[in-house]
N, C-alpha and C positions, 0 to 999 in steps of 0.2 A: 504494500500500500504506500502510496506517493505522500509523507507529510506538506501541509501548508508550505513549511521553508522551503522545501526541495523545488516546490513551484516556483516561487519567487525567485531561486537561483540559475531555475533554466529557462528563463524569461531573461535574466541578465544575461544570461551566456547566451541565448540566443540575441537580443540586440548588441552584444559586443560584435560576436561572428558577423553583425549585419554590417556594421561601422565598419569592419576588415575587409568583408566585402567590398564595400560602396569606396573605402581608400583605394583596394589594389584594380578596381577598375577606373578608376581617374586618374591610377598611376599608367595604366595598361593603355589608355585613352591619349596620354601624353606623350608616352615613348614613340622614337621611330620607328618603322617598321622593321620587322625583324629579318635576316640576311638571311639567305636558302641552307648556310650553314649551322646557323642560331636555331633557326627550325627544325634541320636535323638532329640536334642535339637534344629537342626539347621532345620531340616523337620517342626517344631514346628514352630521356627521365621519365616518358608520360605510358610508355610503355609497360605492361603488369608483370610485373614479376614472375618466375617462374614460382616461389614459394609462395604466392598468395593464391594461385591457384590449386596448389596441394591442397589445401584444406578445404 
């Protein structure tokens, strides 16, 4: 069972996440576009793991 507090904490946590959000896309909105290299790299990090799909 969810007490009172716990609610009120994943309400904060959830508008924090939002604020990080709403930054890293004004950050993402500002930067230049990204080079066919940078892209490569980021397909690379954005790629799943082989260990998360074990489980």
């Amino acid at each position: 069972m969810v007490r009172r507090r716990d609610d009120t904490d994943l309400r904060s946590g959830d508008a924090l996440a939002e604020k990080i959000a709403e930054y890293a896309r004004r950050v993402a909105d500002e930067a230049p576009p990204l080079t066919e290299e940078q892209r490569a790299v980021l397909r690379e990090l954005l790629r799943p793991s082989k260990r998360q799909n074990a489980a």
